[in-house]
gemmi code that builds the backbone of each chain (N, CA, C; Angstrom):
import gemmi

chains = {
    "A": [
        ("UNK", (-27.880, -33.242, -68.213), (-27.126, -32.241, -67.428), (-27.042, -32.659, -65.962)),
        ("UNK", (-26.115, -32.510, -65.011), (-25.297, -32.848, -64.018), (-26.675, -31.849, -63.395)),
        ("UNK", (-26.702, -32.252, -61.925), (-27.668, -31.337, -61.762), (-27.110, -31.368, -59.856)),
        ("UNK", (-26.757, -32.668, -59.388), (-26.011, -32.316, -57.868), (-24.525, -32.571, -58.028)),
        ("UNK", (-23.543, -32.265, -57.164), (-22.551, -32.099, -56.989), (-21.570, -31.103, -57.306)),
        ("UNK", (-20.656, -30.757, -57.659), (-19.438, -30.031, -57.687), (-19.552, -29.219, -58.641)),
        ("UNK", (-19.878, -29.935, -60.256), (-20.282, -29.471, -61.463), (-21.232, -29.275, -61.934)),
        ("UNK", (-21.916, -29.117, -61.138), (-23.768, -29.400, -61.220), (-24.499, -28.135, -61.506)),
        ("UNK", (-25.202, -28.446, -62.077), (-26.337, -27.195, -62.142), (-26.329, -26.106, -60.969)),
        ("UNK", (-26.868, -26.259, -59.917), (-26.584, -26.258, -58.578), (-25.986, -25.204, -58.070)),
        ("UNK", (-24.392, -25.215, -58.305), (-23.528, -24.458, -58.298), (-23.511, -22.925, -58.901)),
        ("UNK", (-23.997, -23.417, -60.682), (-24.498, -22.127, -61.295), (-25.412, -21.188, -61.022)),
        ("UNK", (-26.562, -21.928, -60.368), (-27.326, -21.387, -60.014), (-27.253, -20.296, -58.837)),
        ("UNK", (-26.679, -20.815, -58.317), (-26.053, -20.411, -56.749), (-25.308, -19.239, -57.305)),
        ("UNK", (-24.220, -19.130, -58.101), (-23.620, -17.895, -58.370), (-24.399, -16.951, -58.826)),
        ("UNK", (-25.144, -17.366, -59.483), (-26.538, -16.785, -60.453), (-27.245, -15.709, -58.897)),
        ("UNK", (-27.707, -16.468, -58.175), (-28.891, -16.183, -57.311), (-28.022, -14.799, -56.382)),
        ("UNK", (-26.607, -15.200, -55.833), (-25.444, -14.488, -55.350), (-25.479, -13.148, -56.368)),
        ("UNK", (-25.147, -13.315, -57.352), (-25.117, -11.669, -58.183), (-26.401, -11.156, -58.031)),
        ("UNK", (-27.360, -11.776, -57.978), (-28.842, -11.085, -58.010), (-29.590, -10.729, -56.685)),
        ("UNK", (-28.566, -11.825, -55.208), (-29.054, -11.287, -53.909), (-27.972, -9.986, -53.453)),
        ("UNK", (-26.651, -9.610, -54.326), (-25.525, -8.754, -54.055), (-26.192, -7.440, -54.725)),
        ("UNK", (-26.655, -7.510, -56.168), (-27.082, -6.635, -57.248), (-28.329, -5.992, -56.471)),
        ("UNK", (-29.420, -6.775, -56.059), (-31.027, -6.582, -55.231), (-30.015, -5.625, -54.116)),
        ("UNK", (-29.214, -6.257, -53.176), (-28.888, -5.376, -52.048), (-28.326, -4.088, -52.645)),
        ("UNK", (-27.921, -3.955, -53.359), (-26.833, -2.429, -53.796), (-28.053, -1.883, -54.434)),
        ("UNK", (-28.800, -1.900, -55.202), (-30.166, -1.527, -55.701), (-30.575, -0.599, -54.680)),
        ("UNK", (-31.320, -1.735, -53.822), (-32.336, -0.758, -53.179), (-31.492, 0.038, -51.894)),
        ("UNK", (-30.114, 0.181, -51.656), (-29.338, 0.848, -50.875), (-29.499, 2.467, -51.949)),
        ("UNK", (-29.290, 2.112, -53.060), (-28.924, 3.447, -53.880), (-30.185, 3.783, -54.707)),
        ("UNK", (-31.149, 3.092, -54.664), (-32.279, 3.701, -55.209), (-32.974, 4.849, -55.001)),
        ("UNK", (-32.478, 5.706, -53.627), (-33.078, 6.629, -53.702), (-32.310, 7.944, -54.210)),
        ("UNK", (-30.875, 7.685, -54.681), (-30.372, 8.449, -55.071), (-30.633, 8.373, -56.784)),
        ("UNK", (-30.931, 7.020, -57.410), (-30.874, 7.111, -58.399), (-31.852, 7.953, -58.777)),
        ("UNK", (-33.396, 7.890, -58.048), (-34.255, 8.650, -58.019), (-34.033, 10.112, -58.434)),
        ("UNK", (-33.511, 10.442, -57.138), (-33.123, 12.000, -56.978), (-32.590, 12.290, -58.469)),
        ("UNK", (-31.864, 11.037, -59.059), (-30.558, 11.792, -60.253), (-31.706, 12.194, -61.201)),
        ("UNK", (-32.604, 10.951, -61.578), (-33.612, 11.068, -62.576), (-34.808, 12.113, -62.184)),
        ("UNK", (-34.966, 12.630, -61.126), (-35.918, 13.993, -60.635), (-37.291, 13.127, -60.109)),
        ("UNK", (-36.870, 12.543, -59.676), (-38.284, 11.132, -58.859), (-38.118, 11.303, -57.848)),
        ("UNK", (-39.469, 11.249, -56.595), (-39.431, 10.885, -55.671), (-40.035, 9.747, -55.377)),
        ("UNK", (-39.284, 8.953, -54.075), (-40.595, 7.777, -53.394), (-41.977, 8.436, -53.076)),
        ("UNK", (-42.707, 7.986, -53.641), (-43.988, 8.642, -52.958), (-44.782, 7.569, -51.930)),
        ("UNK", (-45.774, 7.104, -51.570), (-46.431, 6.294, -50.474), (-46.217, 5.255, -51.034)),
        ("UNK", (-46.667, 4.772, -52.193), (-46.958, 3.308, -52.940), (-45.859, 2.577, -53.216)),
        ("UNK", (-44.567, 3.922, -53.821), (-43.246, 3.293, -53.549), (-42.380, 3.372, -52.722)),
        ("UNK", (-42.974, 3.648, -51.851), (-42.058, 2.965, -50.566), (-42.593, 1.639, -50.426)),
        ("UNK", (-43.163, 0.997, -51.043), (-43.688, -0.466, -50.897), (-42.440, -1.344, -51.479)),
        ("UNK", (-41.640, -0.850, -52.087), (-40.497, -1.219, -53.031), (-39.775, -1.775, -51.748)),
        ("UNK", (-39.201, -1.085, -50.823), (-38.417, -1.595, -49.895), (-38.889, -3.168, -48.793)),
        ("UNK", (-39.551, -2.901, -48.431), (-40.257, -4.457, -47.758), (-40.137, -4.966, -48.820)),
        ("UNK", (-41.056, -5.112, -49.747), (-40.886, -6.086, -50.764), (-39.491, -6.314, -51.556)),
        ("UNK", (-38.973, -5.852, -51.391), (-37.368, -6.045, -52.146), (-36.822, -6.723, -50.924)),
        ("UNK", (-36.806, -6.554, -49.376), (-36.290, -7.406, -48.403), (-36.635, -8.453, -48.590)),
        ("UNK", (-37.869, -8.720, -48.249), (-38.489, -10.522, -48.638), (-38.029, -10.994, -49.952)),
        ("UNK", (-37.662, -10.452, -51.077), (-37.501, -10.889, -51.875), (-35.896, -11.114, -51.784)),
        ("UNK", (-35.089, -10.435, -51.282), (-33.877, -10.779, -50.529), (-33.425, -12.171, -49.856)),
        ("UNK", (-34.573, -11.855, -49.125), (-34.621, -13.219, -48.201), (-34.843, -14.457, -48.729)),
        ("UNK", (-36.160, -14.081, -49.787), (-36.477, -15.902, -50.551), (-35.122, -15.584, -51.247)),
        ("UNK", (-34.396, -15.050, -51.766), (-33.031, -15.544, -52.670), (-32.282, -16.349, -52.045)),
        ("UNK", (-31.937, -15.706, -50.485), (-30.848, -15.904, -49.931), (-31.003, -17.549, -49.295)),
        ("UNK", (-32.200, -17.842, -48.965), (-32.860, -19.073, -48.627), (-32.269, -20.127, -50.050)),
        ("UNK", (-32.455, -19.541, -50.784), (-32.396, -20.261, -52.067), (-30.933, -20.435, -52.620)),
        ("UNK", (-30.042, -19.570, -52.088), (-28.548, -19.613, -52.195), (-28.108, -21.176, -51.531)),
        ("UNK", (-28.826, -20.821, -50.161), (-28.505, -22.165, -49.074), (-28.999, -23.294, -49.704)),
        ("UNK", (-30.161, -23.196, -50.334), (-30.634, -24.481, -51.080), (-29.535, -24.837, -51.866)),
        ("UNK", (-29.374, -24.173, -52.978), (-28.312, -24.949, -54.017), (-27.029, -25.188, -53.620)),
        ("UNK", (-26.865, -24.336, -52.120), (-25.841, -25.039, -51.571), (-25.422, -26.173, -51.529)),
        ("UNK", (-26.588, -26.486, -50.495), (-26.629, -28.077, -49.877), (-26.737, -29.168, -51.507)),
        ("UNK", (-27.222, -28.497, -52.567), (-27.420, -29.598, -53.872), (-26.095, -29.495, -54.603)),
        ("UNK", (-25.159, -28.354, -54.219), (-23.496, -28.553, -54.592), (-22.606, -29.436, -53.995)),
        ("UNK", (-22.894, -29.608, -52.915), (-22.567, -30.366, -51.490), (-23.170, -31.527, -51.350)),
        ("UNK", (-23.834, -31.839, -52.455), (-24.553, -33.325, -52.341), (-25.536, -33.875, -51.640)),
        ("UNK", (-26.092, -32.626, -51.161), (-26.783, -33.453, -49.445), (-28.359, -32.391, -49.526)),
        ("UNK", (-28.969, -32.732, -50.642), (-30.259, -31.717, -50.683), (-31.390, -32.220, -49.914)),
        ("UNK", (-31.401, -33.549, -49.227), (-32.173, -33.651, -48.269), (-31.861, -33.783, -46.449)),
        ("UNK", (-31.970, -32.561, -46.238), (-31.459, -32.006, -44.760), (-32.599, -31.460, -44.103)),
        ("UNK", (-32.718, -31.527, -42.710), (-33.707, -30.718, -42.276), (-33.822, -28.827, -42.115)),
        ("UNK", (-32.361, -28.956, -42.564), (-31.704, -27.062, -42.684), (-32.370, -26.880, -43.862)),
        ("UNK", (-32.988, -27.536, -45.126), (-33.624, -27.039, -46.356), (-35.214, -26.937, -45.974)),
        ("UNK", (-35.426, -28.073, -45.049), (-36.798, -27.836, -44.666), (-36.758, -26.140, -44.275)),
        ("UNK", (-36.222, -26.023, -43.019), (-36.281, -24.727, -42.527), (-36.148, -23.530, -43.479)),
        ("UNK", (-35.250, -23.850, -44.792), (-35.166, -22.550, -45.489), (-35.954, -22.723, -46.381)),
        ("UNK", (-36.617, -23.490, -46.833), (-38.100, -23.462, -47.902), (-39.192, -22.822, -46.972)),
        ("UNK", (-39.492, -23.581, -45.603), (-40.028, -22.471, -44.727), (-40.700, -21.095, -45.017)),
        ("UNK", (-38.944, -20.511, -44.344), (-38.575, -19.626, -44.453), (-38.718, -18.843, -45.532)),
        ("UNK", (-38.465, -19.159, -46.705), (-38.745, -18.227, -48.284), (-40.319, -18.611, -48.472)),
        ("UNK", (-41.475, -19.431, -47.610), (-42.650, -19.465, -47.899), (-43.242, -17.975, -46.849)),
        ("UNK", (-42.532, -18.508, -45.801), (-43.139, -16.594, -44.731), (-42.782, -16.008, -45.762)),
        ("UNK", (-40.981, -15.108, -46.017), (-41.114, -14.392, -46.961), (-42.364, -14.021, -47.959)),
        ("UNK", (-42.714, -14.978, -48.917), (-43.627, -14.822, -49.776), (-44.777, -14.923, -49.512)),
        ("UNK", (-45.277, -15.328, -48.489), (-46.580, -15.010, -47.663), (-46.725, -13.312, -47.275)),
        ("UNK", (-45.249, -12.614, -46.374), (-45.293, -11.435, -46.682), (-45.593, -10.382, -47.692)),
        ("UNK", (-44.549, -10.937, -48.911), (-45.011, -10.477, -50.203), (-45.987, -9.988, -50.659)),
        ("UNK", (-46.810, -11.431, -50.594), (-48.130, -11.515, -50.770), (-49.047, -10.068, -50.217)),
        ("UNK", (-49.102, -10.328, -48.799), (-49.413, -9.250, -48.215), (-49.669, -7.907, -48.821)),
        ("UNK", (-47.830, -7.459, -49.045), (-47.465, -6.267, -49.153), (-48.136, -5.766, -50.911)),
        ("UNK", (-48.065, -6.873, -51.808), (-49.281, -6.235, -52.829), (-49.949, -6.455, -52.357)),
        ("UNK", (-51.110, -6.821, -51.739), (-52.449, -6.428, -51.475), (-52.380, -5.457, -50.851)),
        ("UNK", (-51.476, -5.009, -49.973), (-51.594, -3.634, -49.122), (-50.997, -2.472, -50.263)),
        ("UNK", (-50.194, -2.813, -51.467), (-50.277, -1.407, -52.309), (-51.210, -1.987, -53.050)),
        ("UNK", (-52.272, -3.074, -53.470), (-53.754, -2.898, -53.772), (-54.663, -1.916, -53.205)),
        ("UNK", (-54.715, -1.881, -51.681), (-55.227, -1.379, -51.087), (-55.095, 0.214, -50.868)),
        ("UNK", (-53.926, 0.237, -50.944), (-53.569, 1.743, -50.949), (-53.897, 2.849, -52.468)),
        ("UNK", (-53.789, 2.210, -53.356), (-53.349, 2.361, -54.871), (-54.882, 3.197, -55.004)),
        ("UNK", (-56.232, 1.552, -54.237), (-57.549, 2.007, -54.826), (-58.465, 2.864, -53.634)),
        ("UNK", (-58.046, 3.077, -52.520), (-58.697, 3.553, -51.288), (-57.941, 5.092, -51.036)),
        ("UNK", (-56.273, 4.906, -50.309), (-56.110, 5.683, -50.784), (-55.864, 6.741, -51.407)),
        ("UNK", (-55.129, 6.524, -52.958), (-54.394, 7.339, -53.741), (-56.151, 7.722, -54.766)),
        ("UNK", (-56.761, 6.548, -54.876), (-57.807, 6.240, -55.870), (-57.676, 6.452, -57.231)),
        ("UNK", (-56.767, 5.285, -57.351), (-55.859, 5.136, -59.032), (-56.719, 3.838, -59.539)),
        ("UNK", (-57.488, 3.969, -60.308), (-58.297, 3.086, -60.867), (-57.782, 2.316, -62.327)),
        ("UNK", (-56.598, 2.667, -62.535), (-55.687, 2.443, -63.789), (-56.105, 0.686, -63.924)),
        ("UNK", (-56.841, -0.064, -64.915), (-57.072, -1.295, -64.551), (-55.587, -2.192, -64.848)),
        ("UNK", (-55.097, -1.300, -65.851), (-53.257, -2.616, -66.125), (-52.596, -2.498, -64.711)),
        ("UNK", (-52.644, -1.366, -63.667), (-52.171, -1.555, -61.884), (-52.942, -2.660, -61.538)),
        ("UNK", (-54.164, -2.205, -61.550), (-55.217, -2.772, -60.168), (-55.195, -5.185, -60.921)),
        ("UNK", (-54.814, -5.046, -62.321), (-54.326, -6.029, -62.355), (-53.516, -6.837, -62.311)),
        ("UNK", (-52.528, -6.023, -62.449), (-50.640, -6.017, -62.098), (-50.871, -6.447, -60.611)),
        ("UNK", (-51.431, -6.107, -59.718), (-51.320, -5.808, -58.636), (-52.043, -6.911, -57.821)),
        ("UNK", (-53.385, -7.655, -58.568), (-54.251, -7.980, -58.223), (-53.234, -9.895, -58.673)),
        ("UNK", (-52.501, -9.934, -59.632), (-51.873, -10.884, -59.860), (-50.496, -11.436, -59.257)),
        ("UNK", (-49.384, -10.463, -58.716), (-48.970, -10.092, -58.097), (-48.898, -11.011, -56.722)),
        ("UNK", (-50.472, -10.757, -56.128), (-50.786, -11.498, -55.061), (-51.275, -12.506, -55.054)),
        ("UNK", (-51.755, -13.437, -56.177), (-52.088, -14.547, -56.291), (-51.038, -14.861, -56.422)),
        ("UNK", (-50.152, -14.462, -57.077), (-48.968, -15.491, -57.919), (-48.038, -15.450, -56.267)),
        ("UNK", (-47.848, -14.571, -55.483), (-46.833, -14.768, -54.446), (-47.577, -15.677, -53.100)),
        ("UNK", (-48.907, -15.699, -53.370), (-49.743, -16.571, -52.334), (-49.877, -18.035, -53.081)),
        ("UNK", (-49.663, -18.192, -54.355), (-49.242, -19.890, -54.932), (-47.920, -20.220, -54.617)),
        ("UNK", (-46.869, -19.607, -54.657), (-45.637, -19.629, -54.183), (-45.348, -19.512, -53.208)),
        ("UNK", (-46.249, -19.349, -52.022), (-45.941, -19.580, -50.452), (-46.725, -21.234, -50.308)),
        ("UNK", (-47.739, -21.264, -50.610), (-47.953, -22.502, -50.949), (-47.382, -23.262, -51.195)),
        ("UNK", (-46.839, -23.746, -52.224), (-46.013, -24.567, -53.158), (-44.692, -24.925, -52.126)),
        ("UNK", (-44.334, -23.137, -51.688), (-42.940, -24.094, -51.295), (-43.195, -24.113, -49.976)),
        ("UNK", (-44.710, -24.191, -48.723), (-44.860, -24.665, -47.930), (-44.952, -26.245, -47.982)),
        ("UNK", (-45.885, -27.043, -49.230), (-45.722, -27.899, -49.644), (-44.499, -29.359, -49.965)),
        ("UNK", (-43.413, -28.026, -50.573), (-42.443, -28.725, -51.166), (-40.948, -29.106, -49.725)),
        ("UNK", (-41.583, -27.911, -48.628), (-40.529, -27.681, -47.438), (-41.321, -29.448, -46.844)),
        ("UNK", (-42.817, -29.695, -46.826), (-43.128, -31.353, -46.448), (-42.512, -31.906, -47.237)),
        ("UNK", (-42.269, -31.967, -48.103), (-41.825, -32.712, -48.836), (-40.579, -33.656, -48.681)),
        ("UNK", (-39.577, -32.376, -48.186), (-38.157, -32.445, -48.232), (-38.155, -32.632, -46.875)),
        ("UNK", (-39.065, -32.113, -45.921), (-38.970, -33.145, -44.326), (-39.376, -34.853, -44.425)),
        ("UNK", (-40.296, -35.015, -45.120), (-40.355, -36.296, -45.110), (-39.595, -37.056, -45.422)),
        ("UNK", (-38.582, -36.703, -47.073), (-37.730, -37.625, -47.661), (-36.320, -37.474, -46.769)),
        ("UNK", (-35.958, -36.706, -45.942), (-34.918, -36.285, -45.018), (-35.340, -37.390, -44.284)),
        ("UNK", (-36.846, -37.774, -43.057), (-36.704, -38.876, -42.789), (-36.762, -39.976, -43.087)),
        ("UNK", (-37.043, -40.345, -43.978), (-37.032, -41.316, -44.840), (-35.770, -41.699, -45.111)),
        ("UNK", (-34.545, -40.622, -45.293), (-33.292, -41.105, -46.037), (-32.644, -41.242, -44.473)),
        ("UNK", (-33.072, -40.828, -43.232), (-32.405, -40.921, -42.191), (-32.858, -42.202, -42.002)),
        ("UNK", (-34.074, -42.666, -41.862), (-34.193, -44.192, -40.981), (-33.441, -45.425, -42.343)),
        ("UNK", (-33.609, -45.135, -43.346), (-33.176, -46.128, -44.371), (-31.194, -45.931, -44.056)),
        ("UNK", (-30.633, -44.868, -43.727), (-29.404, -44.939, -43.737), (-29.168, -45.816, -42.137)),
        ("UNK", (-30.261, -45.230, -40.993), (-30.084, -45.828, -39.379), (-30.617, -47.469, -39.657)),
        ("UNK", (-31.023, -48.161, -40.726), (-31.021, -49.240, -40.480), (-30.133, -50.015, -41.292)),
        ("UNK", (-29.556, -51.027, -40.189), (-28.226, -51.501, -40.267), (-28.829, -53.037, -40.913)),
    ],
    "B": [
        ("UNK", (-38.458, -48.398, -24.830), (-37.643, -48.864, -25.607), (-36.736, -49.816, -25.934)),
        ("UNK", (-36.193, -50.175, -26.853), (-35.114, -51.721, -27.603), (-33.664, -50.972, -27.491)),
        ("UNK", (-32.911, -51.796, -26.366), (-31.624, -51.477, -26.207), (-30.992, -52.559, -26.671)),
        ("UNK", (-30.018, -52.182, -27.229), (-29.187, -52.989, -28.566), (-27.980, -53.590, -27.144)),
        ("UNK", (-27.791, -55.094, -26.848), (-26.647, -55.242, -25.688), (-25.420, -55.619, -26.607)),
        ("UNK", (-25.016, -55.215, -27.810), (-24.145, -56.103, -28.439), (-22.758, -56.210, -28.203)),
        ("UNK", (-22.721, -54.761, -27.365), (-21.284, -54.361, -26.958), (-20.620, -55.958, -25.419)),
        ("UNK", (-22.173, -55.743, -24.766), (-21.748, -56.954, -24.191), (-21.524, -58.302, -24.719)),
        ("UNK", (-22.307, -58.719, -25.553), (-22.383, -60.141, -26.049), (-20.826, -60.259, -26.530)),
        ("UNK", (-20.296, -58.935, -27.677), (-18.809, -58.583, -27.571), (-17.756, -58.497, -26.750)),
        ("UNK", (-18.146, -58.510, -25.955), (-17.410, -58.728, -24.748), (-17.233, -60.020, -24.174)),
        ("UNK", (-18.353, -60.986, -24.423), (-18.166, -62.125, -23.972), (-17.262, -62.871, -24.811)),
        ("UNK", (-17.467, -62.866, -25.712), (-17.379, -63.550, -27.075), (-15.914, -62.956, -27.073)),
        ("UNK", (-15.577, -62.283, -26.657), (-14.091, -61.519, -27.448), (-13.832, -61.048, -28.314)),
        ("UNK", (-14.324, -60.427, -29.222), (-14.583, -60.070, -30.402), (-14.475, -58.805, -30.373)),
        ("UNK", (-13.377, -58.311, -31.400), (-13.237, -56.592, -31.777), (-14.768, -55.958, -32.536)),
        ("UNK", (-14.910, -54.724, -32.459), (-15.403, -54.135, -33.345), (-14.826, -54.808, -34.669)),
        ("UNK", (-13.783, -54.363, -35.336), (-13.089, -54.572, -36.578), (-13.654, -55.962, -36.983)),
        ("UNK", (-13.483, -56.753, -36.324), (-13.892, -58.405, -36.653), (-14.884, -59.031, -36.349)),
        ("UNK", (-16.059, -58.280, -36.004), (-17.328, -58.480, -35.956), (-17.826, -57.777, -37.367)),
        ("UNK", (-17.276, -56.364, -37.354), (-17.832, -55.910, -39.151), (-17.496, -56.141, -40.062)),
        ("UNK", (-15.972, -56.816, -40.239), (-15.281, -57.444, -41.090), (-16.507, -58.959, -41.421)),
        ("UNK", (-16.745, -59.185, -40.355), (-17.310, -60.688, -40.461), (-18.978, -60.400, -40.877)),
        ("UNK", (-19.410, -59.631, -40.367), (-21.050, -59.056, -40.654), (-20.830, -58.732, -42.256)),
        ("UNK", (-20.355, -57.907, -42.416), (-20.005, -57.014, -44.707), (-20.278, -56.083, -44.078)),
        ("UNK", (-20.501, -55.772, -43.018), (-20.509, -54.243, -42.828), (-19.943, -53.256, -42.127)),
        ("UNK", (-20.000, -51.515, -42.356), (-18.564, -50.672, -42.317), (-18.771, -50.856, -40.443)),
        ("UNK", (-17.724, -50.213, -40.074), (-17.260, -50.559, -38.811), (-18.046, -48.901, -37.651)),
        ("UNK", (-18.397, -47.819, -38.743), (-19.314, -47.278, -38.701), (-20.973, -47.299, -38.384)),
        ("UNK", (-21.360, -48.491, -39.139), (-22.595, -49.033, -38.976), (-22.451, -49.697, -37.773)),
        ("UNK", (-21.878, -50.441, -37.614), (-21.429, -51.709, -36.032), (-21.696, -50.347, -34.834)),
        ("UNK", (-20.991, -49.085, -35.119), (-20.782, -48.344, -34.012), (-22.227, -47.851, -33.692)),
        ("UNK", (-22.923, -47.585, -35.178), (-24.224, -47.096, -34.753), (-25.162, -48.190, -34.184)),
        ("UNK", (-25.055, -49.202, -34.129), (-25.866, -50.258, -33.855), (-25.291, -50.605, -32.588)),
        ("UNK", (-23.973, -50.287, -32.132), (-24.010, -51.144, -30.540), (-24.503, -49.505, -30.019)),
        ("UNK", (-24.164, -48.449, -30.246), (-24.335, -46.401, -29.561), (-25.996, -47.082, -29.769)),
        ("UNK", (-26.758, -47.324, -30.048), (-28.037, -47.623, -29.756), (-28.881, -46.146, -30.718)),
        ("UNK", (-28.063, -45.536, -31.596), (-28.402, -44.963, -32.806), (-28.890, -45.105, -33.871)),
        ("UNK", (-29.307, -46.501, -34.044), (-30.225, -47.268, -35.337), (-31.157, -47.221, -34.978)),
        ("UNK", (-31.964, -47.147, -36.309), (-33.463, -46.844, -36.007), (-34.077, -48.017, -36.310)),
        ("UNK", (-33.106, -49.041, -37.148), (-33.804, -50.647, -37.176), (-32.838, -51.560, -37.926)),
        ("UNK", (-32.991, -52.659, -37.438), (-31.670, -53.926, -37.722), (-32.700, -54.928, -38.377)),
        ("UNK", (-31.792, -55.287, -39.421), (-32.305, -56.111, -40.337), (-32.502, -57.679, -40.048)),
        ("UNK", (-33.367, -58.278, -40.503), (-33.371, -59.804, -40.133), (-32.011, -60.570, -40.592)),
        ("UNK", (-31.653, -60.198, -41.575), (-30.405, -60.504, -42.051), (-29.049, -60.410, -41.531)),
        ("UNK", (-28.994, -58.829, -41.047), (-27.691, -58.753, -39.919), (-28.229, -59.195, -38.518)),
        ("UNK", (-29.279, -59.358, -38.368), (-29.571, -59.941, -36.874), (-29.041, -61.572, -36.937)),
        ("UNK", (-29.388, -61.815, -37.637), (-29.743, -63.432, -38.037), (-27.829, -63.609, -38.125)),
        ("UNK", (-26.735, -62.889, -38.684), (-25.756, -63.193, -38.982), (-24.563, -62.957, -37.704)),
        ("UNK", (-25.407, -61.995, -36.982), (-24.799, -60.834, -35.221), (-25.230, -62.450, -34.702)),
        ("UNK", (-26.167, -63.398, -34.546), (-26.274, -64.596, -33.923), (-25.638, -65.506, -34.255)),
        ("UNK", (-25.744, -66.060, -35.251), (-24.356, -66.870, -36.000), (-22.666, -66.810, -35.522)),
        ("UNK", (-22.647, -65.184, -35.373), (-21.593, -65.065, -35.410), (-20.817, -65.009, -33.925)),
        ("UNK", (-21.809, -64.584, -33.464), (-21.733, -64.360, -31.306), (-22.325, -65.716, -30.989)),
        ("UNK", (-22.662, -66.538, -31.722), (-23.144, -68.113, -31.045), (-24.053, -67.303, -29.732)),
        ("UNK", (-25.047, -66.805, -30.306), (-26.167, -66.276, -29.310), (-27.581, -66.069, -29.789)),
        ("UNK", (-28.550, -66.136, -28.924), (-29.857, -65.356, -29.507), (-30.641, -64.334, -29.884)),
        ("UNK", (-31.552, -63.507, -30.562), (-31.559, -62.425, -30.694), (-32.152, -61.634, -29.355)),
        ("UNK", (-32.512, -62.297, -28.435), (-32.606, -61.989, -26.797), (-31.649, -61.516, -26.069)),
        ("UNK", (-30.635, -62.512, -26.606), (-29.156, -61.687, -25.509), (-28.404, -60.334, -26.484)),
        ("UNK", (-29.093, -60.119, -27.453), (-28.335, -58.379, -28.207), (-29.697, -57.665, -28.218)),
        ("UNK", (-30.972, -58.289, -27.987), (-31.766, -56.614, -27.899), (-32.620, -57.142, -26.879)),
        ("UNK", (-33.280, -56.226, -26.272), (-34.104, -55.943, -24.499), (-34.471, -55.077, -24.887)),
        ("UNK", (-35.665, -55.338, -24.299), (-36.945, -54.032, -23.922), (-36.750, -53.391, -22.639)),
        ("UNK", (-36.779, -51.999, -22.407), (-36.056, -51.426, -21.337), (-37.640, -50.489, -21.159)),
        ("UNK", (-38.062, -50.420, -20.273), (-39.634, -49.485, -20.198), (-38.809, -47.958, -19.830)),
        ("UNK", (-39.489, -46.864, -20.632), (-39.088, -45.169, -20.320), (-39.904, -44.855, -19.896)),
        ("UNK", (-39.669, -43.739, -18.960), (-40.236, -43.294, -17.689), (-40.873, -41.872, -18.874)),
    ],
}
model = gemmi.Model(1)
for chain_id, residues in chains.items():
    chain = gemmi.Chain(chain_id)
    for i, (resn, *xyz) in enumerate(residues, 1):
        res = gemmi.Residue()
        res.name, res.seqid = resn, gemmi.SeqId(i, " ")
        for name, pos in zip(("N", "CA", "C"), xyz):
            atom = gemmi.Atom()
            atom.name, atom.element = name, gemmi.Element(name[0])
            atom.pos, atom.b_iso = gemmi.Position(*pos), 0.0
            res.add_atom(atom)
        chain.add_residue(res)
    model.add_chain(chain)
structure = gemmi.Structure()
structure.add_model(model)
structure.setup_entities()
């Protein structure tokens, strides 16, 4: 499978990520009405929904620009460094924000439910390996950026 | 730093851009980045062929210039 250029994987993905950063935005714009329809309110813990649905906004939208640049042929740029970055804060936030409805859930609402407090407790590992990873992978793609710059600057 | 003089040695020599990269194999693009002093490194090979071809040494196309 084609995976850079025009016809590439890349591309799909990108439309893919676009319905799901368009779909995420109209979501949490109307979520509190959907609420209301179904007889729900936000209560403390879910209002955690909103930050975390932004960052999660944000790593998409970072990730739109990525498969950009891999439609466009050119996936090693220092603009991908910056947006792998960028979707690693995001998910460093993330991170955060379950441990802070950890924190809230067991201090205090004092919901001892263990499928939450593990939901919750995983949650934040898994979004603190993924700030990692793509702090990691943002070196990555700075290095081979210079690498493909001095190999193209020597004549 | 290594300042590339090739634009002069080109000058002596008479020699276009076009017919210095025509004569090097290489695009006329690369020539531009290498005399703009925008390369980050020149090969023994196009050095060795930029002398051949300018009947010069690799002394009279690169100088050490000290930065302040």
């Amino acid at each position: 499978m084609k995976i850079l250029g025009e016809n590439g994987i890349g591309k799909f993905l990108k439309i893919f990520l676009q319905i799901c950063f368009f779909g995420g935005t109209i979501l949490l714009i109307i979520l509190p009405f959907i609420l209301q329809i179904v007889g729900l309110h936000l209560n403390a813990t879910a209002y955690i929904i909103y930050p975390n649905g932004i960052a999660l906004l944000v790593i998409v939208y970072q990730f739109i620009g990525l498969f950009d640049s891999l439609k466009s042929n050119n996936p090693f740029c220092l603009e991908n460094t910056k947006r792998l970055k960028r979707a690693g804060v995001a998910s460093l936030i993330e991170a955060v924000l379950w441990l802070l409805d950890l924190l809230v859930q067991t201090i205090l609402v004092k919901s001892f439910e263990p499928v939450i407090i593990l939901v919750l407790i995983f949650m934040f590992i898994l979004f603190i390996g993924v700030s990692i990873a793509l702090y990691i992978l943002a070196e990555l793609i700075r290095q081979a950026t210079t690498y493909k710059e001095e190999n193209e600057l020597t004549i | 730093m290594i300042v590339v003089n090739l634009d002069v040695m080109m000058a002596k020599r008479k020699i276009s851009s076009q017919e210095l990269a025509e004569k090097l194999g290489i695009t006329p693009a690369n020539l531009s980045i290498l005399k703009t002093n925008k390369g980050k490194a020149i090969r023994f090979s196009t050095l060795d062929k930029i002398c051949e071809i300018l009947n010069c040494t690799p002394g009279d196309i690169l100088e050490y210039k000290v930065t302040l």
